[in-house]
C-alpha positions in Angstrom: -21.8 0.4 25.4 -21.9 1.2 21.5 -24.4 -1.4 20.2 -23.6 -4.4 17.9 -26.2 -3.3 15.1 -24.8 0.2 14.8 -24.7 -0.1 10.9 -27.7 -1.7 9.7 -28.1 0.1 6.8 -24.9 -0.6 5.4 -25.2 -4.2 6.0 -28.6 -3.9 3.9 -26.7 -2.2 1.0 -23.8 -4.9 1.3 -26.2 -7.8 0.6 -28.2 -6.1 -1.9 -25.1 -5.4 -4.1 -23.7 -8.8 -3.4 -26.6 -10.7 -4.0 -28.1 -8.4 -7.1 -24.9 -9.0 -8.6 -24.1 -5.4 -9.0 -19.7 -5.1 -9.5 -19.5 -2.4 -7.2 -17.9 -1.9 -3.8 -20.1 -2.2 -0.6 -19.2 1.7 -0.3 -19.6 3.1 -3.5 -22.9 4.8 -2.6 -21.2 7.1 -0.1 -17.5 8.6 0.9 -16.9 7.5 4.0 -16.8 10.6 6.9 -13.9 11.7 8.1 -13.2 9.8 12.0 -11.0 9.1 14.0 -9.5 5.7 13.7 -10.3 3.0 16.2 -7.4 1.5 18.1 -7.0 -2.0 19.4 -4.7 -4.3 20.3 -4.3 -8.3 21.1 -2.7 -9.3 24.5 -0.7 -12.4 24.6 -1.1 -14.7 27.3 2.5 -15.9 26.8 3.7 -12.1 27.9 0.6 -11.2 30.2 2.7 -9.7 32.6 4.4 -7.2 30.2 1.3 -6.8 28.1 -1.0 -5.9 30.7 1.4 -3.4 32.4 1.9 -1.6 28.1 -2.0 -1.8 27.9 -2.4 0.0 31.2 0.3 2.4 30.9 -1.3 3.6 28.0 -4.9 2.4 27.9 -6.2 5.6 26.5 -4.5 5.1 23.4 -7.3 1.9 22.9 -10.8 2.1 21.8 -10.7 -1.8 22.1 -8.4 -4.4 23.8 -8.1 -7.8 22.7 -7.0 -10.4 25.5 -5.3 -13.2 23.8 -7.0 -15.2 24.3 -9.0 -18.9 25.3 -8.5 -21.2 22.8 -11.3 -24.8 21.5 -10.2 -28.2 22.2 -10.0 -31.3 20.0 -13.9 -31.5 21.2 -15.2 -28.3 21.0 -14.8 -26.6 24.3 -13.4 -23.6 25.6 -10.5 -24.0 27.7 -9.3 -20.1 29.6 -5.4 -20.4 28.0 -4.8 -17.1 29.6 -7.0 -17.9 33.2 -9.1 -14.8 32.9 -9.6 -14.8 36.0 -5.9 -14.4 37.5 -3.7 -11.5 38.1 -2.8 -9.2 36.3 -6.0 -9.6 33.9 -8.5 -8.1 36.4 -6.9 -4.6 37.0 -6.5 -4.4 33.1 -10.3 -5.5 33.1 -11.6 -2.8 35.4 -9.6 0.0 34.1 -10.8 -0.6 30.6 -14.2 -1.0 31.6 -13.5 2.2 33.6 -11.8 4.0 30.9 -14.8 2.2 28.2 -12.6 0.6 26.3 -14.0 -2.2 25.0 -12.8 -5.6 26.2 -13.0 -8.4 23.6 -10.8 -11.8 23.7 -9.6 -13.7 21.2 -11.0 -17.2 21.4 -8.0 -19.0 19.2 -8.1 -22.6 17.0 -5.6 -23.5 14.3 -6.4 -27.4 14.2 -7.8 -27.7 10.8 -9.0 -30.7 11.2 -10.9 -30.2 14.8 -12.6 -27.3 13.1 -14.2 -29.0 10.3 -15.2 -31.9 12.4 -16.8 -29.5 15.2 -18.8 -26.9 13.0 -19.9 -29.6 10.4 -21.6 -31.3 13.1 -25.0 -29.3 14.1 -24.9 -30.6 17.4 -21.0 -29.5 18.2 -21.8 -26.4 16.4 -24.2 -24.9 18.1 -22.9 -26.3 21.3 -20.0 -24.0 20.8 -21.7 -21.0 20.1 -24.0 -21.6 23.3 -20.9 -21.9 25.3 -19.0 -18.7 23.7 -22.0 -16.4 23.9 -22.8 -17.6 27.7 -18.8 -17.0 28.2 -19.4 -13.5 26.8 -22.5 -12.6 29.0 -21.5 -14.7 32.1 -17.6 -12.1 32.5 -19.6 -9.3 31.4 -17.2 -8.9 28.1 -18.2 -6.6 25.3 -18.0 -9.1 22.7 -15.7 -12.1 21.3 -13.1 -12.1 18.8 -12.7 -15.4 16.8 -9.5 -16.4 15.4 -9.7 -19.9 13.7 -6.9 -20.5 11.3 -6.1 -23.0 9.4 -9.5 -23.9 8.1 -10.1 -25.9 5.3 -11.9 -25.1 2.2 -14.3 -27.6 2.8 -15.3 -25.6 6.4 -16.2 -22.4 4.8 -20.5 -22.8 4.8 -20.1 -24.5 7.8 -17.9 -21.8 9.5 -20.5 -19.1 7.7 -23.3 -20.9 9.8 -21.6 -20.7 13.1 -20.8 -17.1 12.9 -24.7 -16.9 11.7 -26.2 -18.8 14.9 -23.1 -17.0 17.2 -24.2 -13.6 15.8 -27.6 -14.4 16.9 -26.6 -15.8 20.0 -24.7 -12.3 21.1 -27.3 -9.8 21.3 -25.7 -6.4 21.4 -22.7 -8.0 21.9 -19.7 -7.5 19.5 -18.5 -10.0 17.3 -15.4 -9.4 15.8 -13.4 -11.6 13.3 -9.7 -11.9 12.1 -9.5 -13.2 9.0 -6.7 -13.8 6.3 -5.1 -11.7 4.0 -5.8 -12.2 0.2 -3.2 -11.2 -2.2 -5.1 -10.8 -5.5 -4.3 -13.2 -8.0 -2.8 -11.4 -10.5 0.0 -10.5 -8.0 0.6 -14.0 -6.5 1.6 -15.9 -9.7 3.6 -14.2 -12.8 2.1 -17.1 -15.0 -1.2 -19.1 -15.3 -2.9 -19.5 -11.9 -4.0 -22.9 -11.0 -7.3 -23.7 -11.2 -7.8 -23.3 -7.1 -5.9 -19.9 -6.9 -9.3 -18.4 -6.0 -10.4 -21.3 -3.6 -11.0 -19.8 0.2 -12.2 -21.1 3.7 -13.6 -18.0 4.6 -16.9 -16.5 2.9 -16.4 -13.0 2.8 -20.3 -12.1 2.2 -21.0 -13.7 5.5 -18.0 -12.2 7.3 -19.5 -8.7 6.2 -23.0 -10.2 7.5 -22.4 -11.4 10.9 -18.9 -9.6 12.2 -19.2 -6.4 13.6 -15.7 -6.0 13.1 -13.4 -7.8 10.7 -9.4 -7.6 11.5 -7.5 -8.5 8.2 -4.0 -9.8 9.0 -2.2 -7.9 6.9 1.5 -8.7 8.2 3.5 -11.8 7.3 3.8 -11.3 3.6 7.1 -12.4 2.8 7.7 -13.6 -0.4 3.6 -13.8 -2.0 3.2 -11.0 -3.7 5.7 -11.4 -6.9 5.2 -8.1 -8.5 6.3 -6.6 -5.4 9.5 -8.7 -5.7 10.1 -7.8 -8.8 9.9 -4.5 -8.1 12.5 -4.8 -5.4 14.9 -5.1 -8.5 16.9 -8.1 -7.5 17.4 -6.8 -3.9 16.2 -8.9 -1.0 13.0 -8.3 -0.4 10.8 -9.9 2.7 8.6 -7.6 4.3 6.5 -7.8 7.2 4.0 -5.4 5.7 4.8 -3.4 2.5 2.2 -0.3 2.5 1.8 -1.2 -0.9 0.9 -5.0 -0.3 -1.5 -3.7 2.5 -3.1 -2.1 -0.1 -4.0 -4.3 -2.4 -5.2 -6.6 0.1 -7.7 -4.0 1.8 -8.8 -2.9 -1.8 -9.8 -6.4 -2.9 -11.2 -7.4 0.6 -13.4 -4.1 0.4 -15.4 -5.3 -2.3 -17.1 -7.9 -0.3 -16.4 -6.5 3.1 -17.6 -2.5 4.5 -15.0 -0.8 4.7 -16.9 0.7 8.3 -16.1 -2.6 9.7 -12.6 -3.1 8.3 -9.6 -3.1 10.5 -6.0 -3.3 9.3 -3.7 -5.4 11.0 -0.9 -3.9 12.0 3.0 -5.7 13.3 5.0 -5.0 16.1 7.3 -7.9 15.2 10.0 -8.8 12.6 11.5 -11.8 11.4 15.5 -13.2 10.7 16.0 -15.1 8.1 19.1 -16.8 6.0 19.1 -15.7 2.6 20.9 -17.6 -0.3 21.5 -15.9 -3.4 20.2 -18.0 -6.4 22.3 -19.0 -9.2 19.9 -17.4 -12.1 17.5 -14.8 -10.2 16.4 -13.9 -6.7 16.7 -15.5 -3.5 16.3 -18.9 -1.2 14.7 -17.3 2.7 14.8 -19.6 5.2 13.1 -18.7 8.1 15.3 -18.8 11.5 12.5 -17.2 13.9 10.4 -14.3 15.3 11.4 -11.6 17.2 11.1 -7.4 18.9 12.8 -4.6 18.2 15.4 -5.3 21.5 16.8 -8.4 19.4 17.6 -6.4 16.4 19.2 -3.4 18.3 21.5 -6.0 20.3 22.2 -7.7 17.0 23.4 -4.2 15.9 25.2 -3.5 18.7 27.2 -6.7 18.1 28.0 -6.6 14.5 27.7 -2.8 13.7 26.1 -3.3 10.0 24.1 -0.8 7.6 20.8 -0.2 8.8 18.4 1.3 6.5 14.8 2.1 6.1 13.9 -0.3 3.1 11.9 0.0 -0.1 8.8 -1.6 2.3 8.8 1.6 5.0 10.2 -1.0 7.6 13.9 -1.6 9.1 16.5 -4.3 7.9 20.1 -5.3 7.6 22.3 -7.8 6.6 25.3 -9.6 8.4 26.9 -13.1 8.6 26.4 -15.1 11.9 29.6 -15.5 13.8 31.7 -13.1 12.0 32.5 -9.9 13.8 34.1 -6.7 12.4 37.3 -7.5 14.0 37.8 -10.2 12.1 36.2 -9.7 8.8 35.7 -5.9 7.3 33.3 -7.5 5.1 31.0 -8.0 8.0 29.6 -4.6 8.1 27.2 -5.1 4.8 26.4 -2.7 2.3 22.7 -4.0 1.7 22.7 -1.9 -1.5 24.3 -4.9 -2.8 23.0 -8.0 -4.4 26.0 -10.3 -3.4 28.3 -10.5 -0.8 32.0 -10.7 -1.4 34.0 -13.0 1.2 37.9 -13.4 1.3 38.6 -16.7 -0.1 41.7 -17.6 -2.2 42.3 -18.9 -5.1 45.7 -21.2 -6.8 46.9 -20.1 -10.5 50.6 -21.3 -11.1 51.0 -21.2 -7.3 50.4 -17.4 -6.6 47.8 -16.7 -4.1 45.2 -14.5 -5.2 42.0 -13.2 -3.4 39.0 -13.9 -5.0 35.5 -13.2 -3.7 32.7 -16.0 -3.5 29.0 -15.8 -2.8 27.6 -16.9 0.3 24.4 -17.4 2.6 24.0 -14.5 5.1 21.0 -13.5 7.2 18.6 -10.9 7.1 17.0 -9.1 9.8 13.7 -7.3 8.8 10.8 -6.1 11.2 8.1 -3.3 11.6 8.5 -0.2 14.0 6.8 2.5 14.8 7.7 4.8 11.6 6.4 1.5 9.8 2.9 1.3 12.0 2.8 5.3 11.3 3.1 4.3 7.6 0.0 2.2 7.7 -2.1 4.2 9.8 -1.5 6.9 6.9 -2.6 4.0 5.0 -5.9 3.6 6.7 -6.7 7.0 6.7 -6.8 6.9 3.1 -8.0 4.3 2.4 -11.6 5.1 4.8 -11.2 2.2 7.1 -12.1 1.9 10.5 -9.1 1.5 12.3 -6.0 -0.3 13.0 -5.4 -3.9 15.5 -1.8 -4.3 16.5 -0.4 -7.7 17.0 1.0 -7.6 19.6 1.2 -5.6 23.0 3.7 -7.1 25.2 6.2 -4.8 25.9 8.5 -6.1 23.2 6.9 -3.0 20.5 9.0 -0.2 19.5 8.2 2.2 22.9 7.8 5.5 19.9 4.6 3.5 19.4 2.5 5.0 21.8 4.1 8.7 20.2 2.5 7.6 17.0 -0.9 6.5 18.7 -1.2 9.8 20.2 -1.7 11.6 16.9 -4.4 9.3 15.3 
């Protein structure tokens, strides 16, 4: 096994630039070599069945896996959400330990509030990372992967100090971290920015100090980056991951973070949403839910409207719930347009007359493999490490594993 303190040097540089207060990025010094990328990939245990069959199938596409995951309890301790321990887990185990591909779960936490009081505590702190890093060495994993969201601002030296003690805990055991995205500033508000636009629970300095790895979750953008939906040009606009969002976000994270240690996040996902045209400029999204590729396709199937490859590399079209082609022409959408006409009627001196109105419709939008292809160009250029897809679990565009092949 590849040990945890592979990149000493670099972590020297980081924390002399960041603490001499030179503006520079943690890489300037050098140009990153040429590499191939690394490859992983989170698990659910909500799928396990499907996602552990996709990882073995094609576990040689993987330099890490992610099972996803054990999650932290209102007081502190791990509890196996995915039971480890249980089929189908330990084929996947052995083969990838076979194969040496790294095996490093997710140990998940999104109560805000749980986390503050648990790592602002010494005593519940360090009880935690005693119990992950005896986890880790007890199963005989490579490493941990810590996902806590939802953090508050006020957790962020407390959350510093338990990836400190956890990172001392581990050995030569990897500790990877998935942290946030960060729009910059400039592109997140098209006036003033309030005075906590820069306010974070995460401190990037001691992310690039104590996390071998660092997975940026750069998916889920949506509607936060307003010169990107400007630049739409009063089209709907609601990415999963523009390539040019992705790289803004890696740019600015870079300055803190090595770009050696910096994974892009990749989707396999999309989202639908209801979109209602606004009365002076853009639109209202209202999200309906999550979804794979198969939902779109049978969506397609049903009501037969214009798919294209958007402005955002990824795949979208427009229709209106409950109204087929058979009984409305109008439903197969021209999603070059920024309204949608629907046959209404109007009374002037008793004469009908069509007329067309504006209405809500919805908007199906999700990342496939051209789109993953997109930002593994991305990364390339860019000189990161690699690439973490969420998620495996069957549900992923099958040309996927194509696309892996020729990293």
């Amino acid at each position: 096994m590849q040990s945890k303190n592979v990149f000493p040097v670099c972590a020297i540089f980081a924390l002399l630039l960041t603490f001499g207060g030179m503006a520079v990025s943690v890489d300037a010094a050098s140009k990153p070599k040429t590499q191939k990328l690394e490859v992983s990939g989170w698990l659910p245990y909500w799928r396990k069945a499907t996602s552990t069959a996709d990882a073995l199938l094609h576990i040689d596409a993987f330099t890490e896996i992610n099972p996803f995951g054990y999650s932290v309890k209102n007081d502190g301790t791990l509890s196996d959400t995915m039971k480890i321990d249980e089929a189908p887990w330990p084929e996947l185990l052995a083969t990838a330990k076979a194969k040496k591909v790294r095996v490093i779960p997710t140990v998940m936490w999104s109560n805000g509030e749980a986390i503050h009081r648990i790592l602002s505590n010494t005593k519940t702190r360090i009880a935690l990372e005693d119990e992950i890093a005896a986890l880790v060495k007890t199963k005989g994993f490579d490493g941990i992967d810590i996902d806590f969201e939802g953090k508050k601002a006020e957790t962020k030296e407390y959350f510093a100090l338990f990836l400190k003690g956890l990172y001392q805990r581990m050995g030569n055991k990897w500790v990877t971290c998935d942290i946030e995205a960060r729009t910059p500033v400039s592109s997140r508000y098209d006036s003033t920015p309030p005075a906590d636009a820069t306010v974070y629970a995460n401190d990037y300095v001691a992310i690039n100090k104590y996390c071998d790895r660092v997975h940026i979750m750069t998916y889920d953008q949506g509607a936060i980056d307003v010169k990107l939906n400007k630049a739409a040009n009063g089209s709907p606009y609601v990415p999963v991951a523009d390539p040019k969002w992705v790289e803004k976000v890696i740019t600015l994270a870079s300055k803190t973070i090595s770009k050696k240690k910096i994974v892009i996040g990749v989707a396999t996902y999309g989202y639908e949403y209801t979109v209602t045209p606004l009365s002076e400029y853009g639109y209202r999204y209202d999200l309906q839910w999550a979804f794979n590729q198969r939902y779109a396709y049978d969506l397609i199937a049903q009501y037969q409207p214009k798919v294209e490859r958007n402005s955002a590399g990824e795949m979208s079209f427009r229709y209106i719930p409950n109204v087929l082609p058979s009984a409305n022409t109008n439903a197969n959408i021209d999603p070059l347009l920024n309204l949608i006409p629907i046959a209404t009627t109007s009374y002037s001196d008793g004469v009908i007359t069509p007329v067309a109105t504006i209405s809500s419709y919805n908007i199906v939008w999700w990342s496939d493999a051209n789109a993953i292809a997109d930002k593994i160009a991305l990364a390339k250029k860019l000189g990161v490490r690699g690439i973490a897809i969420f998620k495996i679990d069957g549900g992923e565009d099958p040309s996927l594993w194509d696309v892996l092949k020729k990293i």
